[in-house]
C-alpha positions as a printed Julia matrix, in Angstrom:
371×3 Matrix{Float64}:
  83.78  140.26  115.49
  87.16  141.99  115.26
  90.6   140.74  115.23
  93.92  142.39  116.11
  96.38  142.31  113.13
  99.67  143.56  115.49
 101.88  141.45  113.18
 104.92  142.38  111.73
 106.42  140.67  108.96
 109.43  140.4   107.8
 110.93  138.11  105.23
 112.25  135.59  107.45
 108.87  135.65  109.66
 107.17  135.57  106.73
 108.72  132.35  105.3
 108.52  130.65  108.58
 104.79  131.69  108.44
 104.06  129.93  105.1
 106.06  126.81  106.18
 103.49  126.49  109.02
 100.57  126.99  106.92
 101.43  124.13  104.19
 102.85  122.15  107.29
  99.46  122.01  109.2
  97.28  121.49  106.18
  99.78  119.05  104.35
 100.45  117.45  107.83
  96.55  117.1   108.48
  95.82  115.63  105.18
  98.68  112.88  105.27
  97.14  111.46  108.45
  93.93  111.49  107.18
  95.47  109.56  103.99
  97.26  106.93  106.48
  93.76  106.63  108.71
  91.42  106.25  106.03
  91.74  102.7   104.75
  91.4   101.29  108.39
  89.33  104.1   109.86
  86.63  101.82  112.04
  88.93   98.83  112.61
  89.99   97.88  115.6
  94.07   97.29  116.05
  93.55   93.51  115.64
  92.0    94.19  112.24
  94.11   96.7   111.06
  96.95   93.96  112.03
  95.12   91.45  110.07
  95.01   93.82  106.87
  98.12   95.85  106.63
 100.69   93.14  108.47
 101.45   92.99  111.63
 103.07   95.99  112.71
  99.8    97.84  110.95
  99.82  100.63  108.75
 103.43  101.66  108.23
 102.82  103.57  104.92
 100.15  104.74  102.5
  97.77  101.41  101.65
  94.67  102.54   99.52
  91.08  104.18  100.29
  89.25  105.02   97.54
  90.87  103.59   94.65
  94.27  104.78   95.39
  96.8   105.01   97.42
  97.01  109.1    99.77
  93.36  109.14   99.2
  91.89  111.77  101.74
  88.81  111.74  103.29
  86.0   114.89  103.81
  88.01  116.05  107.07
  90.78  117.39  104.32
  87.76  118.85  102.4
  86.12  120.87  104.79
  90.0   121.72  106.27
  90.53  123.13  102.82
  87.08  124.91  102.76
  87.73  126.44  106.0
  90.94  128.21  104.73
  88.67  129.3   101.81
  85.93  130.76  103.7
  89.07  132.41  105.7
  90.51  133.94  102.98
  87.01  135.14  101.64
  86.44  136.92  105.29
  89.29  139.16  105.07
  88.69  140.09  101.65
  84.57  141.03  102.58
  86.12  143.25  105.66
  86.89  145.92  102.9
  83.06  146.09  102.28
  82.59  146.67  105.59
  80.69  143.01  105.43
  83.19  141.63  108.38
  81.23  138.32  109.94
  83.42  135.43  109.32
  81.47  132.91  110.78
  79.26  133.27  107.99
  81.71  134.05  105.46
  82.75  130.34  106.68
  79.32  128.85  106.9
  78.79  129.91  103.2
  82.07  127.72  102.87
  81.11  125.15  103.75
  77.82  125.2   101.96
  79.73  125.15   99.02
  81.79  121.93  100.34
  78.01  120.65  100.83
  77.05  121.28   97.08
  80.05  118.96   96.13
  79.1   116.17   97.42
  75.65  116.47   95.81
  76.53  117.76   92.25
  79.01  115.78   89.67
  81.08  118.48   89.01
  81.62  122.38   89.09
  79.1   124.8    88.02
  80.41  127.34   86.15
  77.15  129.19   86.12
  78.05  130.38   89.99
  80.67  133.15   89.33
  80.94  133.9    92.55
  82.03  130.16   93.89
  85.83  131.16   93.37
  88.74  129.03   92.31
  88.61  126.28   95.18
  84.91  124.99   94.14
  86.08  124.51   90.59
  88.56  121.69   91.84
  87.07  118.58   90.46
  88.49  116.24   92.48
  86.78  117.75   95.62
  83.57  116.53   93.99
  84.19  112.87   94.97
  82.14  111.76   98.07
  84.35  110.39  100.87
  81.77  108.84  103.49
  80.44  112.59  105.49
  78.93  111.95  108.29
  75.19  112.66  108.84
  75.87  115.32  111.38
  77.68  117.08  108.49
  75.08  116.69  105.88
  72.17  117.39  108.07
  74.04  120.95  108.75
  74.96  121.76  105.42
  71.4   120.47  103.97
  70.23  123.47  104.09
  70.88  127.59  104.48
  70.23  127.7   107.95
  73.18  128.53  109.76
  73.92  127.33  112.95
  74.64  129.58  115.82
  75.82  129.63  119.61
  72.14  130.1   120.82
  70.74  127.8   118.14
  73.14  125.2   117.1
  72.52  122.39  114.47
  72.49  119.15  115.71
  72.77  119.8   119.44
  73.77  116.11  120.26
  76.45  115.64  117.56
  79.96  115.44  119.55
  82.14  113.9   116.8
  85.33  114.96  115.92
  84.73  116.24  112.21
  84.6   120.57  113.53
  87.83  120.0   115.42
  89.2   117.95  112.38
  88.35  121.35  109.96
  89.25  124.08  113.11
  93.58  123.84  112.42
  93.04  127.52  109.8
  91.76  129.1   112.86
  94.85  128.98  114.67
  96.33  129.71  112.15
  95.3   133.19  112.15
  98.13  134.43  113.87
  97.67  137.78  114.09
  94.56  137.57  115.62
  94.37  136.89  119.59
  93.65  133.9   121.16
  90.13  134.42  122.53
  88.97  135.31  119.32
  90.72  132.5   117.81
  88.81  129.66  120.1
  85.66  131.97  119.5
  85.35  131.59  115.66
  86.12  127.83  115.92
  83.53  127.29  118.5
  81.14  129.53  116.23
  81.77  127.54  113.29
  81.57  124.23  114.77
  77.76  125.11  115.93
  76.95  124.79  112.06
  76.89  121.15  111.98
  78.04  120.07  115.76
  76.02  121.69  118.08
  77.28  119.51  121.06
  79.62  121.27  123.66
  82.17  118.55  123.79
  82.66  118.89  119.83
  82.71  123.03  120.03
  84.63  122.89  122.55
  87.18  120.64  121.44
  87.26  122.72  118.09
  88.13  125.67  120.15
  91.0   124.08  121.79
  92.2   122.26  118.86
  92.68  126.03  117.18
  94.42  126.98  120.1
  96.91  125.0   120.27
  97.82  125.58  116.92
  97.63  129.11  117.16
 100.58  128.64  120.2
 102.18  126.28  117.56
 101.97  128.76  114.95
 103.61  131.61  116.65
 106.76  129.2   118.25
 105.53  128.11  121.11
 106.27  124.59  122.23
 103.46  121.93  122.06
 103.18  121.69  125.94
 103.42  125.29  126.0
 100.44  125.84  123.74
  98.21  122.95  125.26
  98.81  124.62  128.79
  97.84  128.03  127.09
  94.97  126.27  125.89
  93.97  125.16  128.96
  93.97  128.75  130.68
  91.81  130.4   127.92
  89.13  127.15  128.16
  88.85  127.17  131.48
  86.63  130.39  130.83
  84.27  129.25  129.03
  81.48  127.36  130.52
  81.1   123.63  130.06
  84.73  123.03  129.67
  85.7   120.71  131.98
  85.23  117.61  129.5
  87.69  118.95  127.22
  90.09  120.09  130.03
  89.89  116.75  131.59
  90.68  115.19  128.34
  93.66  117.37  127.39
  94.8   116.7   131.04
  94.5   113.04  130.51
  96.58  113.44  127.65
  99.58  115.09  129.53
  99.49  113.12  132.26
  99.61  109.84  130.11
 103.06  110.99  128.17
 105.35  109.94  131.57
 103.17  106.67  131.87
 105.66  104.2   130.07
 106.32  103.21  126.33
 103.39  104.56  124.26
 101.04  101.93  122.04
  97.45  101.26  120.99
  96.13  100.64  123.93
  97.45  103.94  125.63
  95.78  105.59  122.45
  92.91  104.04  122.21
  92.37  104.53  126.3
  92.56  108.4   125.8
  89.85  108.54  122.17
  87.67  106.46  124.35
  84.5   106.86  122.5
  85.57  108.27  119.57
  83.97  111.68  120.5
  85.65  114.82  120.0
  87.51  115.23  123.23
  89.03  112.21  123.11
  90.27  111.91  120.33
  91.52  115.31  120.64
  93.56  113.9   123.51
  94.8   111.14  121.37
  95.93  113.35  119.36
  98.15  115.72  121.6
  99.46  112.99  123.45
 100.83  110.66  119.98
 102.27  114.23  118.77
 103.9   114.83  122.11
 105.21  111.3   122.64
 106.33  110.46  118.6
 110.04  110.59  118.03
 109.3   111.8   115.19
 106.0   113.1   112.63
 106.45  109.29  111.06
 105.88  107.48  114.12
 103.43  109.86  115.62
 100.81  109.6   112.76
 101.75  105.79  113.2
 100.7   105.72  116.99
  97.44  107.85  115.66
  96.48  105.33  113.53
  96.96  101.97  114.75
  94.93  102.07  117.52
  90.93  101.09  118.48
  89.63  104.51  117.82
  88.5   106.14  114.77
  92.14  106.27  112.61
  91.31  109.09  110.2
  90.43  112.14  112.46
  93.29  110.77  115.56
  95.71  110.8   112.52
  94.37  114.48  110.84
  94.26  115.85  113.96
  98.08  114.38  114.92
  99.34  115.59  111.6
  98.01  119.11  111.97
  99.81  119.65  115.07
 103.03  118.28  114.06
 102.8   120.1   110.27
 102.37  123.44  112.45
 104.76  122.7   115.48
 108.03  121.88  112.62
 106.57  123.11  109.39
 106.06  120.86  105.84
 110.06  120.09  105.71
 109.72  117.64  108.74
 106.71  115.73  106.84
 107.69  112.56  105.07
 108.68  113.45  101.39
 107.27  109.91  100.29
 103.56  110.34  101.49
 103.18  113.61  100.04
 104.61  112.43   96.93
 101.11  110.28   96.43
  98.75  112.84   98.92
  95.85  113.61   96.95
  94.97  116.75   95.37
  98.51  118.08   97.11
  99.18  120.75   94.24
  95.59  122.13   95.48
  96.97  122.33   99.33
  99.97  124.17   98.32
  98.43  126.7    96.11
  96.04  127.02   98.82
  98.41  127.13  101.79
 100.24  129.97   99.72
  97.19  132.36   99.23
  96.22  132.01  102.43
  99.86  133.18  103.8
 100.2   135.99  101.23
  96.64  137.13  102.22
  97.63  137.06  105.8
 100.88  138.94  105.6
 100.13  140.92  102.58
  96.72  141.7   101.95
  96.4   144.88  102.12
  98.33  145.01   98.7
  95.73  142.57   97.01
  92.42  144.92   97.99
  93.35  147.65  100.52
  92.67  151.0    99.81
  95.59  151.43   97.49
  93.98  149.05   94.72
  92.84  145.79   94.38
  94.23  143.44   92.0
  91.47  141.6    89.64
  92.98  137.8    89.77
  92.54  137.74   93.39
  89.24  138.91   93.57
  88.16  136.4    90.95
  89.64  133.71   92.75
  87.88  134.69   96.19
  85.3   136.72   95.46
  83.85  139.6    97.75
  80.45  138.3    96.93
């Protein structure tokens, strides 16, 4: 696989840039925070616990309030595996779905050990974050994956039936890759969704998801990025699910005031398109990022991946100014995102000076390793 790098960055691009990057992962990881404690209730229950306008701010999951769930950990794993791809392309080693498949094998040895190993050297800096060790419900299709080395492919996909939203949830890094074009973009989210959702719906969905944050990412409007979606899907076969869906969703921004019921019309099943859907229309029709993770999670639908995926949009559409300062205040493991969100952008617009030909410098490599 090979990716165009026609990008040129200056200071101001480059600032923008990074604004984007902790936007969309900060943005994706506050929804999942608000979704979490009701994720599985239906609006009347959510009423019932949280008042009766619902969730309005941060209530606790897990023992505390900004609690995320595994969609931010396997987010964070695919900038990781990411960042680990473009430093292997010096060794002429350049297959980044399986630099991110060995990701998210190491995402899958968290939730089965208590704690970093320090006896795997070549795990990098991200695996040695204890918090990521804690166990925040995965679903089977993710476990069954990731429960072994096999890696999943387009021909030969792991769980073939598994449409859930969790690989769309992890796919907003692709588009971040901005200097890469599109169609390769929606090609290495659709490759790495195969490793634990082999389901065309979910792939699919993943792929589109990436591309409309790779329109986001590079200034495009959102309605501009979800029609640009639209144009590159409609190659690939077995799209017209997801096309219908995303459809659905602009169609459904000029019908009235938005609410649950519009919201929980378009996740439908909870499957991957639909919630996708959700997802695009709350960040199209919120006034604002508050009140569009709101409409994301008050609704019938599954509240944590609506909300993730919302948040990622709007984080990359405006950038981590526009998020509310008073969720990320309490967002869990947020010192982790940032540091993260930073390497990532310096790797993309500098990299060359951290291991190009010129020299590599040591502290990099040790934190994402070439092995």
């Amino acid at each position: 696989m090979g990716a165009a790098t026609g990008v040129v960055w200056g200071r101001t691009e480059q600032q923008d840039f990074r604004s984007r990057v902790r936007g969309t992962l900060l943005g994706a990881a506050v929804g999942d925070a608000l979704g979490a404690p009701v994720d599985g209730l239906r609006v009347e229950e959510i009423r019932e616990t949280c008042g009766p306008e619902g969730v309005v701010d941060l209530v606790p999951a897990y023992g505390r309030r900004g609690a995320v769930t595994h969609l931010t950990q396997l987010t964070l794993f695919t900038v990781d595996g990411l960042i680990r791809a473009q430093v292997r392309r010096d060794t002429g080693a350049w297959h980044p779905p399986t630099d991110l498949h060995r990701a998210y094998l190491r995402w899958a040895a968290t939730q089965r050990d208590w704690g970093p190993d320090e006896r795997r050297k070549d795990d990098g800096w991200l695996a040695r974050e204890e918090w990521l060790y804690a166990r925040r419900d995965p679903s089977r299709p993710l476990l069954l994956g990731l429960g072994d080395d096999h890696m999943g492919t387009l021909d030969a996909p792991k769980n073939p039936g598994a449409d859930g939203p969790e690989p769309a949830a992890r796919s907003a890094p692709f588009g971040l890759l901005v200097g890469w074009e599109p169609h390769l973009v929606v090609q290495l989210a659709v490759e790495s969704a195969t490793h634990t959702h082999g389901h065309p719906v979910a792939c699919l969905s993943a792929g589109a998801y990436a591309l409309i944050v790779h329109g986001l990412a590079r200034g495009e409007d959102l309605d501009a990025a979800v029609q640009h979606a639209l144009a590159l899907l409609g190659q690939r076969p077995g799209h017209e699910p997801v096309a219908d869906a995303l459809q659905h969703a602009l169609g459904a921004v000029r019908q009235g005031i938005p609410g649950p019921a519009r919201v929980a019309e378009l996740a439908g099943g909870g499957t991957a398109d639909g919630l996708l859907a959700a997802a695009v229309y709350c960040a199209l029709v919120g006034e604002d990022v508050r009140h569009g993770l709101r409409l994301a999670v008050n609704q019938d639908g599954p509240s944590a991946p609506a909300a993730a995926l919302t948040g990622g949009l709007l984080g990359a559409l405006h950038g981590e100014t526009a998020l509310p300062p008073a969720w990320l205040a309490e967002l869990e493991g947020r010192p982790t995102m940032l540091e993260l969100a930073d390497d990532f952008a310096m790797e993309m617009t500098q990299g060359p000076a951290l291991h190009g030909p010129g020299g590599a410098s040591p502290g990099w490599l040790t934190r994402y390793p070439r092995a």
